[in-house]
N, C-alpha and C positions, 0 to 999 in steps of 0.2 A: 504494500500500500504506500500512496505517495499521494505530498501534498497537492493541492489541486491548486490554491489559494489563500492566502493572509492576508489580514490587514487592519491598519491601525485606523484611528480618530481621534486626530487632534484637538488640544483645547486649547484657546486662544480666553488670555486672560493679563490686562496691566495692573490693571488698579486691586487690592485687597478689599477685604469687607470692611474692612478700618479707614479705607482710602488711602493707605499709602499704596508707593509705587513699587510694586514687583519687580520690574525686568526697566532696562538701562533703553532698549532698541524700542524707543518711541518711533510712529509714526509720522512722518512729517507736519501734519495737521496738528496735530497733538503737541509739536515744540512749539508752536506759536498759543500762548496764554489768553492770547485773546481770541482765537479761533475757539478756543472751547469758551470761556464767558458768552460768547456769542450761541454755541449750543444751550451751554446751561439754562440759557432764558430762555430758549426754545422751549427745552423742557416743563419748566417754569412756568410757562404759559398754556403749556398740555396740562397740567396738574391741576392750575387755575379755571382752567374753562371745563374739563372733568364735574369739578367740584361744583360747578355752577350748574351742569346739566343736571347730576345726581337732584341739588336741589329744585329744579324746574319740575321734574319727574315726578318730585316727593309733593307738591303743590297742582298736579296738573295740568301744567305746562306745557306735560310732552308726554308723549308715549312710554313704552316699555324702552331702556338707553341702556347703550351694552359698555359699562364704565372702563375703563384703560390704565386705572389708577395701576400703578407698578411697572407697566411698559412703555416709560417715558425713554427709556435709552436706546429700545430695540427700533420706538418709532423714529426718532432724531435720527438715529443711527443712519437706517435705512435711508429715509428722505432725502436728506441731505448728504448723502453719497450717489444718485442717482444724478444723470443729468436729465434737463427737460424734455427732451423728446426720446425716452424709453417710456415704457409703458410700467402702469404700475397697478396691479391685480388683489385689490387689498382686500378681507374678508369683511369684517365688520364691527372693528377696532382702531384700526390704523388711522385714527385721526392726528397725530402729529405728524405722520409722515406725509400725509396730503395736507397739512398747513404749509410743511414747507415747500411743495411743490404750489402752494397757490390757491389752495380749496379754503374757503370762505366759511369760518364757525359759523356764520346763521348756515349753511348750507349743510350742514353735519346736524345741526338740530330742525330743521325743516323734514328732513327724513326719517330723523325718529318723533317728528311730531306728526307724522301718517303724510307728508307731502313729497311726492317722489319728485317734484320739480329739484329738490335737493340735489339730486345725482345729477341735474345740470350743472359741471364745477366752472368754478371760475377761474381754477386751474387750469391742465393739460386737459384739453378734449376727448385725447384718445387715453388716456384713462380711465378705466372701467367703472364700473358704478360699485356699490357696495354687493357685496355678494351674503345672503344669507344660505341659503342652499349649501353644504357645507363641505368644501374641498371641490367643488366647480371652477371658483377662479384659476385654478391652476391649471386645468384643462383650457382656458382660456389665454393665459399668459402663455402655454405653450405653443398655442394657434401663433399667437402675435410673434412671438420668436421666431418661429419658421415664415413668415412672414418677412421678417428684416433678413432672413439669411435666403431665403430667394430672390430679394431687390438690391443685394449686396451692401445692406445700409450697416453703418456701425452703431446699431441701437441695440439696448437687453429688454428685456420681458423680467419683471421683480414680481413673483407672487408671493402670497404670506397669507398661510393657514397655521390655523395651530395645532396641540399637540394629540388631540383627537384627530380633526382633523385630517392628520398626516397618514390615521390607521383607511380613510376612504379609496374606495378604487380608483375613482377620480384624479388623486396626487400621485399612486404607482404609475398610472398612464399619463399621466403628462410627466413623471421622471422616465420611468420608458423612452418614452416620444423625443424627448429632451437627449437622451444620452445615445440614441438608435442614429441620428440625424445631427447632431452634433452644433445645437440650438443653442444661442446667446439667450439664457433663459438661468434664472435665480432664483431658487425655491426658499424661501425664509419660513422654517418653521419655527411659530413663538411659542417654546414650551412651556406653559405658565402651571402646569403641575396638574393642573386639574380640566377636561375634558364635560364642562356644567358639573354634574355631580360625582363624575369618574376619576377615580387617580388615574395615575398616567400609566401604574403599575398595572392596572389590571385592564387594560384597553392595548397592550402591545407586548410581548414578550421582547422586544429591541434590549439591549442593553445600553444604546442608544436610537435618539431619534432621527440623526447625523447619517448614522450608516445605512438609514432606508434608501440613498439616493447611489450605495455602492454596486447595487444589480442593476444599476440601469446605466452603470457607467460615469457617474460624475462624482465632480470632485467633493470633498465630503469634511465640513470641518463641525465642530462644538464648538461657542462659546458663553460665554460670561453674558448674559443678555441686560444686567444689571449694571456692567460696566460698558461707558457711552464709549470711549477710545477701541475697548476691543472692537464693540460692535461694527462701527465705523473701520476699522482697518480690515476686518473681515470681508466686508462689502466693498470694500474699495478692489481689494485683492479678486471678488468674484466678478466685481464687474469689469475687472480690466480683462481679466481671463476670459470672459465672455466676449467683450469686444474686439479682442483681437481674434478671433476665431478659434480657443481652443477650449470651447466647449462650456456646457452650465456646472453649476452647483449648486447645492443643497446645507445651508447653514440654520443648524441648530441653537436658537438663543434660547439659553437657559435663565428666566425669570419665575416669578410669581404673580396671580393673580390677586391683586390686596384686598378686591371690594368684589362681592357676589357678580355670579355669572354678567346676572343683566339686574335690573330694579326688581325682576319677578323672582328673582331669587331668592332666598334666605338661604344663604351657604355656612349656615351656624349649624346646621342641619347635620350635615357632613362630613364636614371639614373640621379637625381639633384646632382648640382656641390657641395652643401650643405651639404647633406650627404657624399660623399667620403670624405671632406674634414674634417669634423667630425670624418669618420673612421679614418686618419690617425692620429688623436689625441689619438688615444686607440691600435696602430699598436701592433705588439708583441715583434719586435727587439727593441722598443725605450723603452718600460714597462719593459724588463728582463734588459736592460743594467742599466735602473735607480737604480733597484734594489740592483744589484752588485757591482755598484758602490758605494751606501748608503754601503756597508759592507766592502768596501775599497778592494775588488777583482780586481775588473776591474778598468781602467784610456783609457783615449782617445789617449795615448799616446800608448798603449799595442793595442788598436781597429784599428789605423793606419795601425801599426806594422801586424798584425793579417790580415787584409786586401789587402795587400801586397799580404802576401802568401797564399790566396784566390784567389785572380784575377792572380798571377803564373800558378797556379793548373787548373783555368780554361782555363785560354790560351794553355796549357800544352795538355788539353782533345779537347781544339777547336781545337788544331793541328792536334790532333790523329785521330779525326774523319772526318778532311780537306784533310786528306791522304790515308782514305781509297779507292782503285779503286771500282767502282762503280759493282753492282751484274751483272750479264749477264744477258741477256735481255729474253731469257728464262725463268728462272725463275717466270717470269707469268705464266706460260702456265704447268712446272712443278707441280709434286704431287698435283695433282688439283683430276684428277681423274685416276682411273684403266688405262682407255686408252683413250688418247686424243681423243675426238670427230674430224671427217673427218677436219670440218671448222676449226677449231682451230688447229689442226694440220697444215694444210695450211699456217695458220697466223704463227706460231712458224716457221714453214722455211721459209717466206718471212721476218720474225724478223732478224733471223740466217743471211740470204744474205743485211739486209742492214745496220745488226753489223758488217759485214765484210768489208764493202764498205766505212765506215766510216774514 
């Protein structure tokens, strides 16, 4: 008997849970102090406008909201490692990564306040809408990959499901498809531990979630999803590999989910109070600001200041999207099909007469 095959999976990790500095081989990004201040408030401002949705939700403001509290590094990360014109395949969290690509917070709360005008971004247009159907987008992002690699364009396809997610058939066929065809395409799974009410344990026998992407041929790292430098140097490294043609990846960020699934959840249920409270000891906001402060960048006095015109910006977007008039009631019934079926037709002028009566 003889091996067939081995192999390893890397972890990518700078910063400690203390926020010191691990390893000496910074990333370029990363030696300039003020390239990360300028994340950090990214961050910052993800946190911020979270916290303000959670409460619109709690008051009835919005719909059922799927909060992001704890994935502020993976989303910064991602974002802003991305150039403008790749496509970006986000599930239905990834709000800071489409801030920084240009997506407009009332537009992120218009769509969990039931108004799909939201997935018109003010972003990239060829950016996909929110995906709730779960591990689709990546069947999608791998469309768009093959796409740029038959028009010989230097674009990537970024999708991002999470650690459920990763077990649908949906993400084997587009890592397949991806590694069969040799597609500028970046599979981001955001492991956040729990799957709504499933550990991660009992939804995958993987002993990582990194190496799903090894039978289809790509490249395959783990990281630190709580530290902003790793995640960032991660993505840089998959998107240039992508770009130059030699093929996708599959990166594993290893975070925590801090606040229940969505608003409908109660993850007190499930989940020991033990561990969350653990997670918040290794958060990603409290690990980068340690950091920057150790280099005399940041002060608490600038993070007040900074926070301020945070919670401005978001009151600013709660306005804009508290002011939109609501879609016509139609619009169910619209572009659905060629010709409205008899019964639905029906329904749409009993809509019509009792939008009027109103």
């Amino acid at each position: 008997m003889r091996t067939a095959a081995t192999f390893e999976i890397d972890y990518v990790q700078f910063l400690g849970e203390d926020g010191r500095l691990l390893r000496e081989d910074l990333p370029e990004f990363a030696k300039d102090p003020k390239a990360l201040v300028a994340l950090f408030k990214q961050m910052l401002l993800v946190r911020a406008f979270d916290t303000k949705a959670v409460a619109l939700q709690r008051t009835g403001k919005l719909g059922t909201y799927a909060s992001c509290l704890g994935h502020e590094a993976t989303h910064i990360g991602i974002g802003s490692a991305m150039q403008l014109d790749d496509v970006l395949a986000p599930s239905y969290r990834e709000y800071g990564a489409q801030f920084v690509r240009g997506v407009k917070p009332r537009e992120v709360l218009m769509y969990w306040g039931g108004d799909e005008r939201g997935n018109h971004f003010s972003g990239p247009a060829h950016d996909y809408p929110w995906c709730v159907p779960i591990g689709t987008q990546c069947l999608h992002a791998a469309g768009a990959a093959l796409a740029f690699k038959l028009r010989d364009e230097p674009r990537v396809a970024v999708a991002c499901v999470g650690d459920g997610g990763s077990s649908k058939t949906d993400t084997y066929a587009a890592i397949n498809s991806a590694g069969a065809y040799g597609l500028p395409f970046v599979l981001c799974i955001i492991n956040n531990q729990w799957a709504i009410s499933v550990p991660r344990k009992a939804q995958t026998g993987a002993r990582t979630l990194a190496q799903k992407g090894l039978a289809g041929g790509l490249d395959c790292v783990q990281v630190d999803g709580n530290d902003l430098i790793a995640v960032r140097a991660a993505m840089d490294h998959a998107l240039k590999r992508a770009r130059t043609g030699h093929g996708g990846s599959v990166i594993e960020l290893v975070t925590y989910r801090l606040a229940d699934h969505t608003t409908a959840d109660d993850a007190r249920r499930y989940r020991p109070d033990e561990e969350v409270k653990a997670a918040w000891t290794r958060e990603p906001l409290v690990r980068l600001r340690t950091y920057l402060t150790s280099l005399g960048v940041w002060s608490e006095a600038e993070e007040l200041a900074w926070r301020e015109v945070c919670n401005a910006r978001v009151d600013e977007e709660v306005n804009a999207y508290l002011a939109v008039p609501p879609p016509p009631v139609t619009d169910m019934f619209d572009h659905l099909y060629e010709t409205l079926p008899l019964d639905l037709a029906a329904q749409r002028e009993d809509a019509i007469d009792w939008e009027s009566r109103r």
